[in-house]
mmCIF file of the N, C-alpha and C atoms, coordinates in Angstrom:
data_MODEL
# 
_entry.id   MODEL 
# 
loop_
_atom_site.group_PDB 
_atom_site.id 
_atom_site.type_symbol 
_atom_site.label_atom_id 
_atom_site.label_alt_id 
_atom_site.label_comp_id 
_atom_site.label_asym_id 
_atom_site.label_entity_id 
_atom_site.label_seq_id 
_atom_site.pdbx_PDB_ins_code 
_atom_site.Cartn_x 
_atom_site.Cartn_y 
_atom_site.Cartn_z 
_atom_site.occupancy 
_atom_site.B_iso_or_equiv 
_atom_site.pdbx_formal_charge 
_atom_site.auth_seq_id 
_atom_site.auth_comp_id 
_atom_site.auth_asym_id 
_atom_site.auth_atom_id 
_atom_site.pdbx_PDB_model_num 
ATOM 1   N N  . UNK A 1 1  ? 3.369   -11.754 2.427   1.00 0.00 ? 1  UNK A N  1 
ATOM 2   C CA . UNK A 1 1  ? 4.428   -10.922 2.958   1.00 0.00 ? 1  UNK A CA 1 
ATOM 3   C C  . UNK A 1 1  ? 4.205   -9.455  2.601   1.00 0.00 ? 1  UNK A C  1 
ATOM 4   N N  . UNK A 1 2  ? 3.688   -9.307  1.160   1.00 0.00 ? 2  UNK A N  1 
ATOM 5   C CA . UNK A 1 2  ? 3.300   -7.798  0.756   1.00 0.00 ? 2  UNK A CA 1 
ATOM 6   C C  . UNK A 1 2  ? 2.510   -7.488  1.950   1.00 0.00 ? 2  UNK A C  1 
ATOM 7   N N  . UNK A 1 3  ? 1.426   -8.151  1.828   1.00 0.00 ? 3  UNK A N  1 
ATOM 8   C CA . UNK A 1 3  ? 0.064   -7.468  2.798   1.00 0.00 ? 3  UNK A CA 1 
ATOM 9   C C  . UNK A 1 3  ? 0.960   -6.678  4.355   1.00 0.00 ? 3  UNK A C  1 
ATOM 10  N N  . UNK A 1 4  ? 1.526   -8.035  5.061   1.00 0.00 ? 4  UNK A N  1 
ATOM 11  C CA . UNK A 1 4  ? 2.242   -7.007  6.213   1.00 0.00 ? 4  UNK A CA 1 
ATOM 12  C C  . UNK A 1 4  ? 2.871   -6.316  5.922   1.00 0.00 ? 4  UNK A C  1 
ATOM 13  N N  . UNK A 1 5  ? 4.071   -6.416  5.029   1.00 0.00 ? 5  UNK A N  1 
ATOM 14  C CA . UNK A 1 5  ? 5.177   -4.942  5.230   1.00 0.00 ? 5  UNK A CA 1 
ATOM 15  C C  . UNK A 1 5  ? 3.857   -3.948  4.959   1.00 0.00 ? 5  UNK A C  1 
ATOM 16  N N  . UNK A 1 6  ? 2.735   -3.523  4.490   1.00 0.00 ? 6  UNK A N  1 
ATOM 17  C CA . UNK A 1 6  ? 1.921   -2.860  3.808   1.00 0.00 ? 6  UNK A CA 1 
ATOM 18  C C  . UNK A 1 6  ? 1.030   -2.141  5.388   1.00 0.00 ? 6  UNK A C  1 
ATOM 19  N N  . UNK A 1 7  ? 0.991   -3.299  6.072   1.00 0.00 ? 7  UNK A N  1 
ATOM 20  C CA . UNK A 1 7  ? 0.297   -3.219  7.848   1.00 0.00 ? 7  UNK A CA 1 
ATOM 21  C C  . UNK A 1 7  ? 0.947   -2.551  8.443   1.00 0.00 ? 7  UNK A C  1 
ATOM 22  N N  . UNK A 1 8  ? 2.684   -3.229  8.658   1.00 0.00 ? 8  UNK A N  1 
ATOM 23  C CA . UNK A 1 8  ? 3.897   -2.661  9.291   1.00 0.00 ? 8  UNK A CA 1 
ATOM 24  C C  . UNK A 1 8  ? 3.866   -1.339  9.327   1.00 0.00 ? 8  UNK A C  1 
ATOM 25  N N  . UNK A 1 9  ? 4.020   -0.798  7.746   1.00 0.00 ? 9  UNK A N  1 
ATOM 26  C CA . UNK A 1 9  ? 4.471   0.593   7.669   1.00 0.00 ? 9  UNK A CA 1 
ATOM 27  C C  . UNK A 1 9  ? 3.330   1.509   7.749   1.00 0.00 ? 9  UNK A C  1 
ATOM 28  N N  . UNK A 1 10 ? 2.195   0.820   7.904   1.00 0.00 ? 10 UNK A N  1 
ATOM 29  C CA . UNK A 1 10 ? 0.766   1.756   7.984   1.00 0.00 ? 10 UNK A CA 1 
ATOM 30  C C  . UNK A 1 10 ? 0.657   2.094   9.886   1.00 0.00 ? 10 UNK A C  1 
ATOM 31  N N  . UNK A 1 11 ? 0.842   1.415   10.744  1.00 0.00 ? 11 UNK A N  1 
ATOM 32  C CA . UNK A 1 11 ? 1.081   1.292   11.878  1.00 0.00 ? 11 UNK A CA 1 
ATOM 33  C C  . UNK A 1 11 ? 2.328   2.906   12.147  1.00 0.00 ? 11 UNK A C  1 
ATOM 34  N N  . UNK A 1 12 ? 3.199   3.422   11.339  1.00 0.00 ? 12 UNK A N  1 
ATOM 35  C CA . UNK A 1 12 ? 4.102   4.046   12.110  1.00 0.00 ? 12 UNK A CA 1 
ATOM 36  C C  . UNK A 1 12 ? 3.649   4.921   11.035  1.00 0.00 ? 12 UNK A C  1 
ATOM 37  N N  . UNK A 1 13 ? 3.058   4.681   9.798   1.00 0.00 ? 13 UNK A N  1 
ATOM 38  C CA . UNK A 1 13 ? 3.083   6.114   9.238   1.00 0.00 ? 13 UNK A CA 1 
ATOM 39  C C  . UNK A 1 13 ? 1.528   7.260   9.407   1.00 0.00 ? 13 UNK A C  1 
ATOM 40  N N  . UNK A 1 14 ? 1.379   6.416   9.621   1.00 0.00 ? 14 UNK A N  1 
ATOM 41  C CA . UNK A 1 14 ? -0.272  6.917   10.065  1.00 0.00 ? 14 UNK A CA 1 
ATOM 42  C C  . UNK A 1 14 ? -0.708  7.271   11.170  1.00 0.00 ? 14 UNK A C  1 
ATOM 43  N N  . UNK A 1 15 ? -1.885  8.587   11.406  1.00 0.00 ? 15 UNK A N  1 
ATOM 44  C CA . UNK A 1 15 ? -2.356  8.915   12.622  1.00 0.00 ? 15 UNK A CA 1 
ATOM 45  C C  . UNK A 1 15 ? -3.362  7.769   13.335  1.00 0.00 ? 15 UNK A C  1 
ATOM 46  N N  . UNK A 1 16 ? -4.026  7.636   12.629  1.00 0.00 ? 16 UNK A N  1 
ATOM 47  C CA . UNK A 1 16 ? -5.013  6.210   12.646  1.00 0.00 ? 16 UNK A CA 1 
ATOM 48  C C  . UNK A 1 16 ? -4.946  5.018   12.378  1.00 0.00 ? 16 UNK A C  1 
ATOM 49  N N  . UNK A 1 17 ? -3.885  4.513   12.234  1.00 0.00 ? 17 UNK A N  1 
ATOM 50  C CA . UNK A 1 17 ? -3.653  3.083   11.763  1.00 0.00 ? 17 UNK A CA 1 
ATOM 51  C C  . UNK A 1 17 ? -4.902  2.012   12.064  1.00 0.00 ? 17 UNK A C  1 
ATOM 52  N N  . UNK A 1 18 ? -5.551  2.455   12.858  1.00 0.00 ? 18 UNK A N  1 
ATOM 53  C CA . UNK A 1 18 ? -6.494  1.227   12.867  1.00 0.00 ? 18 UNK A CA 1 
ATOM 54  C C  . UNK A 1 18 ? -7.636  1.219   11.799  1.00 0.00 ? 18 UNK A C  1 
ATOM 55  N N  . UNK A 1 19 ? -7.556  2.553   11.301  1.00 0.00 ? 19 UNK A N  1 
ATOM 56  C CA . UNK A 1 19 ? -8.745  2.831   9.945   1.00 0.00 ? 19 UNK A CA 1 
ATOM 57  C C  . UNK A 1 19 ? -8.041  1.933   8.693   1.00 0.00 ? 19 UNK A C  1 
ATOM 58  N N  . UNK A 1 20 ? -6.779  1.644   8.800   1.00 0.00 ? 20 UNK A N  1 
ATOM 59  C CA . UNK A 1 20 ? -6.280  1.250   7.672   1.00 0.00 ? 20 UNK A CA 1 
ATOM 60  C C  . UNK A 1 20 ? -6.654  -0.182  7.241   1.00 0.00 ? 20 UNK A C  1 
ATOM 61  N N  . UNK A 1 21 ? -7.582  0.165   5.552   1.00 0.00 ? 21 UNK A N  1 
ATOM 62  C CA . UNK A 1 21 ? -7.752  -1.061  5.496   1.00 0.00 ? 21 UNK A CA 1 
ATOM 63  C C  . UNK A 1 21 ? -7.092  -1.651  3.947   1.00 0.00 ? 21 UNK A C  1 
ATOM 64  N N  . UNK A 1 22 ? -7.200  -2.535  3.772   1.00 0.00 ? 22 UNK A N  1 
ATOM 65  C CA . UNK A 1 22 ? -6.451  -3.281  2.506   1.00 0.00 ? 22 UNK A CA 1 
ATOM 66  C C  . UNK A 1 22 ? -7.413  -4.875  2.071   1.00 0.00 ? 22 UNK A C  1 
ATOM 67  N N  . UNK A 1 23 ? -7.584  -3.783  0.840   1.00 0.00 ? 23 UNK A N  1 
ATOM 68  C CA . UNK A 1 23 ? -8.224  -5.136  -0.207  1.00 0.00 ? 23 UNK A CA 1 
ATOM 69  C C  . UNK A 1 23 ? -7.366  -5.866  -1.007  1.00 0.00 ? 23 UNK A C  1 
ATOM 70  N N  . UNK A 1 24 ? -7.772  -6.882  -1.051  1.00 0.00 ? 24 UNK A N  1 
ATOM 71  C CA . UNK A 1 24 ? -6.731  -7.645  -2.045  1.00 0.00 ? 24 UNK A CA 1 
ATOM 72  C C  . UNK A 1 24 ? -7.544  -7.681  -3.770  1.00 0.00 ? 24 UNK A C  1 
ATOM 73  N N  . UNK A 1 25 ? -7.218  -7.156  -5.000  1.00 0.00 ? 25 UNK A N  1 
ATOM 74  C CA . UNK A 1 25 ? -7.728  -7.622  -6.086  1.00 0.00 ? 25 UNK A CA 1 
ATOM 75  C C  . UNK A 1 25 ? -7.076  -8.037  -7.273  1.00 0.00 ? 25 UNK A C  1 
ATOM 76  N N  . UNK A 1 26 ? -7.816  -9.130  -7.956  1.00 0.00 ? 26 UNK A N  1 
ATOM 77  C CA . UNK A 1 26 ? -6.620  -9.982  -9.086  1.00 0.00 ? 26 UNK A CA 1 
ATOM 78  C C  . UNK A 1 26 ? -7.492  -8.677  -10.138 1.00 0.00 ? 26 UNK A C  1 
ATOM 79  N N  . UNK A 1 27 ? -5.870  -8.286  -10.763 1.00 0.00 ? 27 UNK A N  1 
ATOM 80  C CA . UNK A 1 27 ? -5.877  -7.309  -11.836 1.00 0.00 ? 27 UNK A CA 1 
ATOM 81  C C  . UNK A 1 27 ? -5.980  -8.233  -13.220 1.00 0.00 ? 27 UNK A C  1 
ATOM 82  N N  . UNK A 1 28 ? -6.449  -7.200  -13.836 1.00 0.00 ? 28 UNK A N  1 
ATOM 83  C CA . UNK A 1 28 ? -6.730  -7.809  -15.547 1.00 0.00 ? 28 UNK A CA 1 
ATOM 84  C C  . UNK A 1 28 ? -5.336  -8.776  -16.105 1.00 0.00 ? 28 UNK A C  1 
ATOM 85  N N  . UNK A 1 29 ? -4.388  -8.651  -16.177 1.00 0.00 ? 29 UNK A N  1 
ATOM 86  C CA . UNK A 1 29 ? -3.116  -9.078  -16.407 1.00 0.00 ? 29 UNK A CA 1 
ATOM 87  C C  . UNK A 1 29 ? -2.668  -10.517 -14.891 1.00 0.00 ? 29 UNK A C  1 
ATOM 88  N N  . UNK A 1 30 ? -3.495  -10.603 -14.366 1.00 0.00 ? 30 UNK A N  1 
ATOM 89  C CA . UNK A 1 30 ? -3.139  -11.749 -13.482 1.00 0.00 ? 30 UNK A CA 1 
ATOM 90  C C  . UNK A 1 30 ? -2.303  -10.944 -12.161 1.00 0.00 ? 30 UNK A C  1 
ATOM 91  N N  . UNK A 1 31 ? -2.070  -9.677  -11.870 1.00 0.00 ? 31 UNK A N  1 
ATOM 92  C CA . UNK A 1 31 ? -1.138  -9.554  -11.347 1.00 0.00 ? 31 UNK A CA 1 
ATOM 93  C C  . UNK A 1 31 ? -2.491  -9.439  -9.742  1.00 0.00 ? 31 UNK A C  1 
ATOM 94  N N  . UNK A 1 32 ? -1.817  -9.000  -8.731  1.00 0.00 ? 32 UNK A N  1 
ATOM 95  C CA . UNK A 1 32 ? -2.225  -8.400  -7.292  1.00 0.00 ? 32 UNK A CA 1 
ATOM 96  C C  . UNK A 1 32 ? -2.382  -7.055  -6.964  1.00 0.00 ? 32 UNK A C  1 
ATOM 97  N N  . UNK A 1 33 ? -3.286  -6.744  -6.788  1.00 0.00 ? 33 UNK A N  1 
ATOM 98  C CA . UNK A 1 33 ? -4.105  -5.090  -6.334  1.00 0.00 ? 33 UNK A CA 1 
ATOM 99  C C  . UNK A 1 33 ? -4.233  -4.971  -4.897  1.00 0.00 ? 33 UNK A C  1 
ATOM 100 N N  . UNK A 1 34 ? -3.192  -4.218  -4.536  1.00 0.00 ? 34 UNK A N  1 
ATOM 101 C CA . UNK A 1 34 ? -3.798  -3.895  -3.380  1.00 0.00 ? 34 UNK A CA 1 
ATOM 102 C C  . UNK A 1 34 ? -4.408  -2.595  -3.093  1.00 0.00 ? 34 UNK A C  1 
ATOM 103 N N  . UNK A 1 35 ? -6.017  -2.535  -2.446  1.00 0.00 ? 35 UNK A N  1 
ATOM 104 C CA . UNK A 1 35 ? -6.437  -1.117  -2.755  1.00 0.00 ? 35 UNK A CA 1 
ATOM 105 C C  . UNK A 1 35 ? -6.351  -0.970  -1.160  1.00 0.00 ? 35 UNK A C  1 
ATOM 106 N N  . UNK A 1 36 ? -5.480  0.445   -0.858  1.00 0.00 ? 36 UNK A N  1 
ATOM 107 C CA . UNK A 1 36 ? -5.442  0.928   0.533   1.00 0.00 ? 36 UNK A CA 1 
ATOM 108 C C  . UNK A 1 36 ? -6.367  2.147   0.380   1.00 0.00 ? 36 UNK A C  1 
ATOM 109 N N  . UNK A 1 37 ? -7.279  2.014   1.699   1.00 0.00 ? 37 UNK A N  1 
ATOM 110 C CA . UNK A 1 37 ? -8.525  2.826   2.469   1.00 0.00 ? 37 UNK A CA 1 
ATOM 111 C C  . UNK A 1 37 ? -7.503  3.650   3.535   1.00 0.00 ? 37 UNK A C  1 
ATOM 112 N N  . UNK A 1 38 ? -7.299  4.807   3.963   1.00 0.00 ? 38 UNK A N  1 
ATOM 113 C CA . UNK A 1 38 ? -7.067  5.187   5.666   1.00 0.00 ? 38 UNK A CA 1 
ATOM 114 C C  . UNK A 1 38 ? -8.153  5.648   5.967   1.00 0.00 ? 38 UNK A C  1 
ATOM 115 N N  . UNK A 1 39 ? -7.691  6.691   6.784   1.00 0.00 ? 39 UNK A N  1 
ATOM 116 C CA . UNK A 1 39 ? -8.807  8.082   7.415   1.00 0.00 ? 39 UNK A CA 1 
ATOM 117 C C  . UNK A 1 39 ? -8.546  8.989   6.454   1.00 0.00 ? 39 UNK A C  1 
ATOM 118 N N  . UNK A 1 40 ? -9.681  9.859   6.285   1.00 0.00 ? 40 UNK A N  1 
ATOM 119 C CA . UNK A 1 40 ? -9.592  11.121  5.508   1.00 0.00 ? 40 UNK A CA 1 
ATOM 120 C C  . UNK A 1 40 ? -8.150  12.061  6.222   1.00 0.00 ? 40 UNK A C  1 
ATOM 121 N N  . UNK A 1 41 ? -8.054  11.998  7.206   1.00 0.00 ? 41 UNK A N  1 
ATOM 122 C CA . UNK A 1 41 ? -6.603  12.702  7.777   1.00 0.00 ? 41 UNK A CA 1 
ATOM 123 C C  . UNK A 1 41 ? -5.449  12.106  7.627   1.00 0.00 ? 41 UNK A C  1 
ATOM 124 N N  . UNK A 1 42 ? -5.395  11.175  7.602   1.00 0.00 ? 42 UNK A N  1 
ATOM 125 C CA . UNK A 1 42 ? -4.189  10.532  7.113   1.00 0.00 ? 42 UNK A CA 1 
ATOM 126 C C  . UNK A 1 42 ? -4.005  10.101  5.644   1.00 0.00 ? 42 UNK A C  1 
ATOM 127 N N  . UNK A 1 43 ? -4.623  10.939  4.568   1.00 0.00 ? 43 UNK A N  1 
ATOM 128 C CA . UNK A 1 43 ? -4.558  10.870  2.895   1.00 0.00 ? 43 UNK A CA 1 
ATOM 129 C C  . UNK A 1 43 ? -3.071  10.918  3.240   1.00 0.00 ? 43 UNK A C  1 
ATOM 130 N N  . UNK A 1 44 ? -2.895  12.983  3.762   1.00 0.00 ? 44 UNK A N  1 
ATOM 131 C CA . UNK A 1 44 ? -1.545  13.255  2.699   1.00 0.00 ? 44 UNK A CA 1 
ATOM 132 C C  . UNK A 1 44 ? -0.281  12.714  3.250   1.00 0.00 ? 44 UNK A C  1 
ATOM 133 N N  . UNK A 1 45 ? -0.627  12.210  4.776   1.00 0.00 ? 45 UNK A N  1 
ATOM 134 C CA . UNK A 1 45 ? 0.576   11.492  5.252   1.00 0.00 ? 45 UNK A CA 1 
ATOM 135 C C  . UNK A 1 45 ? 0.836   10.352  4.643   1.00 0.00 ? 45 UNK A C  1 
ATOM 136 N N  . UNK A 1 46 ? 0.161   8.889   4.078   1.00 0.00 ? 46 UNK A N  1 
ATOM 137 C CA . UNK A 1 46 ? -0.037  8.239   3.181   1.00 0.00 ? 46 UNK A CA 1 
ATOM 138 C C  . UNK A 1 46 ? 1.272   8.815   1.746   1.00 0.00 ? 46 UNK A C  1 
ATOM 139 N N  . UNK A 1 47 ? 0.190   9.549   0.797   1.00 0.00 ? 47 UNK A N  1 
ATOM 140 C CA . UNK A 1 47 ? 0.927   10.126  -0.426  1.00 0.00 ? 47 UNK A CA 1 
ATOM 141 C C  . UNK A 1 47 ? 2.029   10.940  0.028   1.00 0.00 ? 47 UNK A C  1 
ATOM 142 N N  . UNK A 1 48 ? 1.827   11.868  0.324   1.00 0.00 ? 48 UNK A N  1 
ATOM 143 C CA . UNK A 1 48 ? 3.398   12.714  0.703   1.00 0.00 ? 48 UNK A CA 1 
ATOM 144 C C  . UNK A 1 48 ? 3.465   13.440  -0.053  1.00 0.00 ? 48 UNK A C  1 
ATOM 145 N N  . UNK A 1 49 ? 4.867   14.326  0.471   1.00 0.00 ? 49 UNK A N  1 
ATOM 146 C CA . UNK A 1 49 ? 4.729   15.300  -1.304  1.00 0.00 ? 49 UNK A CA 1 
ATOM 147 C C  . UNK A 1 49 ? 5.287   14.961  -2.010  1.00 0.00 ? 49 UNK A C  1 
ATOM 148 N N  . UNK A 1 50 ? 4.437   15.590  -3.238  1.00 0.00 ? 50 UNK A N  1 
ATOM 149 C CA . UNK A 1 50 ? 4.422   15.365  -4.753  1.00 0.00 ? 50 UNK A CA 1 
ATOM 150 C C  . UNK A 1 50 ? 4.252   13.830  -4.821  1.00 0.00 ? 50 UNK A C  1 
ATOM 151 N N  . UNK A 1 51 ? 4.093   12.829  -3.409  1.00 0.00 ? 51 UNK A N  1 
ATOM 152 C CA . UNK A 1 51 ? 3.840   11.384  -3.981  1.00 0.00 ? 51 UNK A CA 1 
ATOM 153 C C  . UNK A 1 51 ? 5.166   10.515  -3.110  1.00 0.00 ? 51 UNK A C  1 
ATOM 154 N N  . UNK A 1 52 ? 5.929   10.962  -2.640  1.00 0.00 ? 52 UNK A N  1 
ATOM 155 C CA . UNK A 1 52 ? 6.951   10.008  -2.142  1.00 0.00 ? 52 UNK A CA 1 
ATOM 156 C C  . UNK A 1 52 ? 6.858   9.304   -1.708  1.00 0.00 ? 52 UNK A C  1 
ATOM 157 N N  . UNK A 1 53 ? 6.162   9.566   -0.459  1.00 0.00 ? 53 UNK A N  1 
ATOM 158 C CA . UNK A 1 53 ? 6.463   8.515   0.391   1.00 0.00 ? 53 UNK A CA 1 
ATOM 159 C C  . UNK A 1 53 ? 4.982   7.378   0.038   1.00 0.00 ? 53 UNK A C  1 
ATOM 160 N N  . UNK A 1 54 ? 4.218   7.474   -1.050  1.00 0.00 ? 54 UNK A N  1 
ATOM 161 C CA . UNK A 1 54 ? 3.165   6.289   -1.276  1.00 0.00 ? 54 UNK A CA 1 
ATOM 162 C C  . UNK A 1 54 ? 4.310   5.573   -2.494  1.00 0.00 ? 54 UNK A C  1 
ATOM 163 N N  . UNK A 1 55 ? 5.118   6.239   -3.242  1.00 0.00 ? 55 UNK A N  1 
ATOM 164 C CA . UNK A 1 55 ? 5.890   5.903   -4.030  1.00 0.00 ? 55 UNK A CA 1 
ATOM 165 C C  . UNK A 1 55 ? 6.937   4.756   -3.779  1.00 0.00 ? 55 UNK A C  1 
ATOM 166 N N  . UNK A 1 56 ? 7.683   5.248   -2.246  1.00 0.00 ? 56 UNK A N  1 
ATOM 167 C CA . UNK A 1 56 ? 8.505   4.709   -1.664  1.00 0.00 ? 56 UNK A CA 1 
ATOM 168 C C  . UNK A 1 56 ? 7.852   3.293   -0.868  1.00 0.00 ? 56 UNK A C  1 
ATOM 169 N N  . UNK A 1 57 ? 6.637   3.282   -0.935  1.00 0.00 ? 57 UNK A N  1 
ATOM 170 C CA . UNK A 1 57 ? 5.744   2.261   -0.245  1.00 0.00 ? 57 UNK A CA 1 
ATOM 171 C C  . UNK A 1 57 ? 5.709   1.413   -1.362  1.00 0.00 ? 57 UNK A C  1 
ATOM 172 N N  . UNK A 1 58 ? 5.291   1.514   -2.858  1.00 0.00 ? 58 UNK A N  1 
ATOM 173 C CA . UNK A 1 58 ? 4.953   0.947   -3.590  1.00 0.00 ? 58 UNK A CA 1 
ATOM 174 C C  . UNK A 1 58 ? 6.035   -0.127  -4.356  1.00 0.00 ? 58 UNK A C  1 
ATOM 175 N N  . UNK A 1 59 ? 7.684   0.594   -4.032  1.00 0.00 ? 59 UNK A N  1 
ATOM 176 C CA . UNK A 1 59 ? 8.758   0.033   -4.751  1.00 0.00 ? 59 UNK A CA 1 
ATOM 177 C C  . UNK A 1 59 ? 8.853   -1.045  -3.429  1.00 0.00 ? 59 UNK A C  1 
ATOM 178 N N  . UNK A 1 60 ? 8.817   -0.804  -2.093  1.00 0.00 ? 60 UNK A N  1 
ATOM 179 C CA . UNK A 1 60 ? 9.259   -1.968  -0.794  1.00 0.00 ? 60 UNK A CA 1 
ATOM 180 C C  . UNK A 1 60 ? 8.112   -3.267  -1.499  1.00 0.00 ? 60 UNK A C  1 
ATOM 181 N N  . UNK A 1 61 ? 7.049   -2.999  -1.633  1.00 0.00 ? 61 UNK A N  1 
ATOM 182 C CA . UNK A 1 61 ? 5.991   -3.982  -1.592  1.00 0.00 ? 61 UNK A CA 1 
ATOM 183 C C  . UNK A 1 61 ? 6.488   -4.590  -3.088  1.00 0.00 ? 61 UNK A C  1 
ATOM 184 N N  . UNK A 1 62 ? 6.474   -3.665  -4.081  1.00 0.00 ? 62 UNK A N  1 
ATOM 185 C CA . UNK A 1 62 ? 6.979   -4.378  -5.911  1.00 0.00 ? 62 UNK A CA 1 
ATOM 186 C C  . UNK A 1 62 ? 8.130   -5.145  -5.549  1.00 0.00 ? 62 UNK A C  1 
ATOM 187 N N  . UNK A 1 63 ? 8.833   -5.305  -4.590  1.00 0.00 ? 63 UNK A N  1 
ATOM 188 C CA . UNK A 1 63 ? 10.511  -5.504  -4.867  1.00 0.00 ? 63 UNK A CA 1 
ATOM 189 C C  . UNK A 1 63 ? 10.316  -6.758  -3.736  1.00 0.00 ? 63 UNK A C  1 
ATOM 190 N N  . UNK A 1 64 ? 9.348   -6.914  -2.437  1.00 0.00 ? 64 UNK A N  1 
ATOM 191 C CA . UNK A 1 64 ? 8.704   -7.711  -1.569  1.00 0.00 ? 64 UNK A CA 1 
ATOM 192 C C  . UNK A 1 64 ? 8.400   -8.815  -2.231  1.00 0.00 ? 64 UNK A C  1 
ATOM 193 N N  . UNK A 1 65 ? 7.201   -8.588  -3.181  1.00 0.00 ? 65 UNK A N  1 
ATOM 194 C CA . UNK A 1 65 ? 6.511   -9.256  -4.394  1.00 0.00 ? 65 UNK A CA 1 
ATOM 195 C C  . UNK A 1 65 ? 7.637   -10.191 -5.484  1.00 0.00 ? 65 UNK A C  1 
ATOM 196 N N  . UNK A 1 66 ? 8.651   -9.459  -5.661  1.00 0.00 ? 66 UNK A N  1 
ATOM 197 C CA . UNK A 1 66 ? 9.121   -10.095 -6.658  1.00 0.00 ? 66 UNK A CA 1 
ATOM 198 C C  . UNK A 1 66 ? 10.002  -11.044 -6.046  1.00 0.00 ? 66 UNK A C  1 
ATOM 199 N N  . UNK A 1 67 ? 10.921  -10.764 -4.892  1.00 0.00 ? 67 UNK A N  1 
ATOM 200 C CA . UNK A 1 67 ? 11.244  -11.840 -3.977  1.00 0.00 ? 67 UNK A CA 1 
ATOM 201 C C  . UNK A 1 67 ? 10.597  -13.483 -4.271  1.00 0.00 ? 67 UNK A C  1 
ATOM 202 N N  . UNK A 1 68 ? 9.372   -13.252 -4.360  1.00 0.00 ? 68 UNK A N  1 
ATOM 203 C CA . UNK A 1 68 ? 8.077   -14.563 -3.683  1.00 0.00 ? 68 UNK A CA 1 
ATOM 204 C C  . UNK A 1 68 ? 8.204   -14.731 -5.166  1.00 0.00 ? 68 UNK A C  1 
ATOM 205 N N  . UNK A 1 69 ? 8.237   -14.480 -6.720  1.00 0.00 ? 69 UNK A N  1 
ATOM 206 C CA . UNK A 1 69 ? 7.975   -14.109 -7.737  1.00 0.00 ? 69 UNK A CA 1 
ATOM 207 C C  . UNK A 1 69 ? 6.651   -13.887 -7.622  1.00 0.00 ? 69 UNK A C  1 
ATOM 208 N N  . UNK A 1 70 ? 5.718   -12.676 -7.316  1.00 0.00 ? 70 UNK A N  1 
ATOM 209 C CA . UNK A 1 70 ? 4.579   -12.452 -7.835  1.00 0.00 ? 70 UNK A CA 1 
ATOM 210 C C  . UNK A 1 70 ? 4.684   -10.731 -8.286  1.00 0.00 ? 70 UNK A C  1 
ATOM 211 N N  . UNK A 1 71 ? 3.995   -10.418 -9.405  1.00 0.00 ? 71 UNK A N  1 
ATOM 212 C CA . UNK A 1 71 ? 3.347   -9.210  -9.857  1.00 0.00 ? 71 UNK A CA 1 
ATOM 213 C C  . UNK A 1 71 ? 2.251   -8.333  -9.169  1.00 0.00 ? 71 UNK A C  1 
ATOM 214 N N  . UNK A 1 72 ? 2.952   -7.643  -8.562  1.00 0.00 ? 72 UNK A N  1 
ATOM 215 C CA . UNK A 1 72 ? 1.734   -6.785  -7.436  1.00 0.00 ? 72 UNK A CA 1 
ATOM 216 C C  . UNK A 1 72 ? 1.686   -5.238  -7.409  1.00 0.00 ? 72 UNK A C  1 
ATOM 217 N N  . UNK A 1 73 ? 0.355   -4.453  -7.355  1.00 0.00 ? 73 UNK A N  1 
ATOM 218 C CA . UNK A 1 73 ? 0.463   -3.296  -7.375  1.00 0.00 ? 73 UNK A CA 1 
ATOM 219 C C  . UNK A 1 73 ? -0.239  -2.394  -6.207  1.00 0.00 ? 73 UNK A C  1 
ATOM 220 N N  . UNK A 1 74 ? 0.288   -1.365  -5.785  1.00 0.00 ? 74 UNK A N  1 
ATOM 221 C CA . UNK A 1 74 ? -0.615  -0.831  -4.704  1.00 0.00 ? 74 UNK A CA 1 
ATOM 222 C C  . UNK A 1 74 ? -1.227  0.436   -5.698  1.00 0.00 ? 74 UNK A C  1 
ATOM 223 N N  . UNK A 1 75 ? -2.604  0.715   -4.739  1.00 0.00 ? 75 UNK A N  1 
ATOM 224 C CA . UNK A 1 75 ? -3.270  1.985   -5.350  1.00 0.00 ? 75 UNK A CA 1 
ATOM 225 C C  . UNK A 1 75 ? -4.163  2.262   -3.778  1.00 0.00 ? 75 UNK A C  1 
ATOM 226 N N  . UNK A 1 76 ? -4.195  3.214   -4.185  1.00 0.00 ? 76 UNK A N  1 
ATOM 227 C CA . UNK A 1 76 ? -5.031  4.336   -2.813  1.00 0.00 ? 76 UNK A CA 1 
ATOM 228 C C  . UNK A 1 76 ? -6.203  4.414   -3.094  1.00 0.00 ? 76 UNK A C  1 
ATOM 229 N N  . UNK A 1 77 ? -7.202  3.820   -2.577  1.00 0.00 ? 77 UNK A N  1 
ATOM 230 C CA . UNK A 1 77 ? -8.985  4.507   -2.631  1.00 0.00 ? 77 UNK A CA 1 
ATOM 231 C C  . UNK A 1 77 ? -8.816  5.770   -1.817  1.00 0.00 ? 77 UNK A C  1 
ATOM 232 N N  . UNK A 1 78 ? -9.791  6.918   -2.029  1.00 0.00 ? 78 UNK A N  1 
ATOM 233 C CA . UNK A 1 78 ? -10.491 7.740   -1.816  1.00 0.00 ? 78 UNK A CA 1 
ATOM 234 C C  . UNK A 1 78 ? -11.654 7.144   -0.586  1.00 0.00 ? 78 UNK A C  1 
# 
């Protein structure tokens, strides 16, 4: 369920949504990594300022996650 809301909101927030990609990785602590790729043009729409709106992405998906009970984190590749 993380992974789509994660698709969903990449689809309307992004210029490129089809660059958007998502790895899944088991973190040291057992928990879920998700590492999001876009386009180099769509970084700061992604982060936002000072961070919001990747912020505001990260609490839908933590709060998604805990629903299901699982421990999950998003992070942004470069």
């Amino acid at each position: 369920m993380s992974r789509a809301l994660i698709e969903y909101l990449g689809t309307w927030l992004l210029d490129h949504p089809e660059d958007l990609s998502i790895e899944e990785v088991e973190g040291e602590r057992g928990e879920l990594i998700f590492e999001i790729t876009v386009h180099s043009e769509d970084m700061g729409k992604l982060i936002g300022k000072r961070g919001r709106v990747i912020q505001a992405l990260r609490s839908l998906v933590r709060a998604s996650a805990q629903r299901e009970g699982h421990s999950v984190l998003v992070e942004v590749v470069d």
